[in-house]
C-alpha positions as CSV (number, residue, x, y, z in Angstrom):
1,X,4.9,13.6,23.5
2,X,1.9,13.2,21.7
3,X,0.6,9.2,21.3
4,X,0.7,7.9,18.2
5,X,-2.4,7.1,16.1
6,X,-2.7,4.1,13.9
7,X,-1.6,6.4,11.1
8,X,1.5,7.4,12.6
9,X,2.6,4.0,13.6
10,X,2.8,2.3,10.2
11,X,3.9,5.7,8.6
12,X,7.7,5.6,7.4
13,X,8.9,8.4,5.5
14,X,9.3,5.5,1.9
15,X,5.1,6.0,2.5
16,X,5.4,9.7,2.4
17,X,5.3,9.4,-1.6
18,X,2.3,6.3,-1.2
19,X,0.1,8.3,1.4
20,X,0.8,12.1,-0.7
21,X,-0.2,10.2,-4.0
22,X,-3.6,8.6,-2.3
23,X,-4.5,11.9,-0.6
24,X,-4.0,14.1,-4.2
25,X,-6.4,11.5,-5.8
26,X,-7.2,12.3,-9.3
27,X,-6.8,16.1,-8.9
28,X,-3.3,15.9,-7.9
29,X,-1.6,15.1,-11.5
30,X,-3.1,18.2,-13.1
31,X,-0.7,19.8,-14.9
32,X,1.7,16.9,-15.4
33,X,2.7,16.0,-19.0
34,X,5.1,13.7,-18.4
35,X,6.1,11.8,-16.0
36,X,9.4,11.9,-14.7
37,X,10.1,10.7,-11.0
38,X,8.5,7.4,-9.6
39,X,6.1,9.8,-7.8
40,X,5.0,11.3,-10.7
41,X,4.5,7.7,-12.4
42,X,2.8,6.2,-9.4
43,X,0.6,10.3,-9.2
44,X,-0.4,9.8,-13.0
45,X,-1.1,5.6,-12.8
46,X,-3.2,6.6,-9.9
47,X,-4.9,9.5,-11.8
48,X,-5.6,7.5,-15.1
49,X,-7.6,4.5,-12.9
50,X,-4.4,2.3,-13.5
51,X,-3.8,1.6,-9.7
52,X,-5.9,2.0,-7.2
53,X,-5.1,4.1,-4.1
54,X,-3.5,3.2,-0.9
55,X,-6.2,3.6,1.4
56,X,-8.5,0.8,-0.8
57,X,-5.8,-1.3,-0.2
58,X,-5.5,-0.9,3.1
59,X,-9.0,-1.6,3.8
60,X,-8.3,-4.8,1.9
61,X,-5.5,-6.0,4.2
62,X,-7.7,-5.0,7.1
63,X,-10.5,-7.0,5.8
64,X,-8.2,-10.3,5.2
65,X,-5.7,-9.9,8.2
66,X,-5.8,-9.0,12.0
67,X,-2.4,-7.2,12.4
68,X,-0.9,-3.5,11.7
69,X,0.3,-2.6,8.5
70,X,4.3,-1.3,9.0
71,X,5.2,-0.4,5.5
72,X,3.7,-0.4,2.3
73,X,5.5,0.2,-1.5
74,X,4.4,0.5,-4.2
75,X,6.5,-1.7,-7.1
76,X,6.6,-1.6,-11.0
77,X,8.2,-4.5,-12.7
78,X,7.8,-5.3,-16.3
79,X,4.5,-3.1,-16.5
80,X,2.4,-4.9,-13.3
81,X,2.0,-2.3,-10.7
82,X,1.8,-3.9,-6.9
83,X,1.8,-2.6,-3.6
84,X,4.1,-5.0,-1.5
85,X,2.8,-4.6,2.7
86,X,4.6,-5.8,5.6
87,X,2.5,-6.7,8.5
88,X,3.3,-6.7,11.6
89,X,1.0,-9.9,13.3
90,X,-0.5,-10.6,16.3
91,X,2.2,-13.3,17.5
92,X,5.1,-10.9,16.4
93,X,6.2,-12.2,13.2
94,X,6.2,-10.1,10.1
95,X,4.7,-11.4,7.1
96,X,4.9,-9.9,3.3
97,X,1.7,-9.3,1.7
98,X,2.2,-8.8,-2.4
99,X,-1.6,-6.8,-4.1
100,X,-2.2,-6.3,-7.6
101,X,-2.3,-2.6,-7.5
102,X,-5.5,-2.6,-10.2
103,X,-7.8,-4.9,-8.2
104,X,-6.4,-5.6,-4.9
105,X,-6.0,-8.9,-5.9
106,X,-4.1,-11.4,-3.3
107,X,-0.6,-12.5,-5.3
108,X,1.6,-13.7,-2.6
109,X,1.4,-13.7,1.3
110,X,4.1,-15.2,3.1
111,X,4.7,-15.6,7.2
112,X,4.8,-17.4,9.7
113,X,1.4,-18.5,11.3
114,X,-0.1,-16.1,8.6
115,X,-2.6,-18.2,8.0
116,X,-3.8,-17.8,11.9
117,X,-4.0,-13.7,11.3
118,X,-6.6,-14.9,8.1
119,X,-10.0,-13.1,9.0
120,X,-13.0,-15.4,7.9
């Protein structure tokens, strides 16, 4: 059994679609015309500069929080793109981390003792 790597222990298959879209970058919506599956929305919103990729927003959550990132999605609701991030904290709680998915803009962070897991 092979150990996991910090990859593989906040990797769920809902990120598949998240970590396939960051990887493609903006080669990987060549050829689309229209988009028809919330991966092909979330590939061409990448592609176009509309959102920016996972791995930025990781970095951000790293740079704000000590804890390990367990899931990530990326939402669309009325036309705002975010990327909503559990995080798995130091003391064991979970809290919910809510981005803008254009600037990685802090909307909404909720947990308990969150403010503890705040880097300075």
């Amino acid at each position: 059994m092979r150990p996991m790597n910090a990859l593989t222990r906040w990797l769920r298959p809902a990120a598949h679609i998240l970590i396939l879209v960051a990887a493609l970058g903006p080669f990987g919506a060549a050829g689309i015309a229209h988009a028809d599956t919330d991966a092909d929305r979330a590939r061409e919103a990448l592609r176009s500069g509309e959102i920016l990729p996972l791995s930025h927003i990781l970095e951000t959550v790293s740079n704000q929080y000590t804890g390990d990132v367990i899931d990530v999605k990326l939402d669309r609701d009325d036309g705002i793109w975010t990327y909503e991030v559990k995080l798995l904290l130091p003391n064991s709680a979970v809290a919910k981390l809510k981005y803008d998915a254009r600037n990685a803009r802090l909307l909404k962070a909720k947990g308990h003792d969150l403010d503890k897991a705040r880097k300075p």
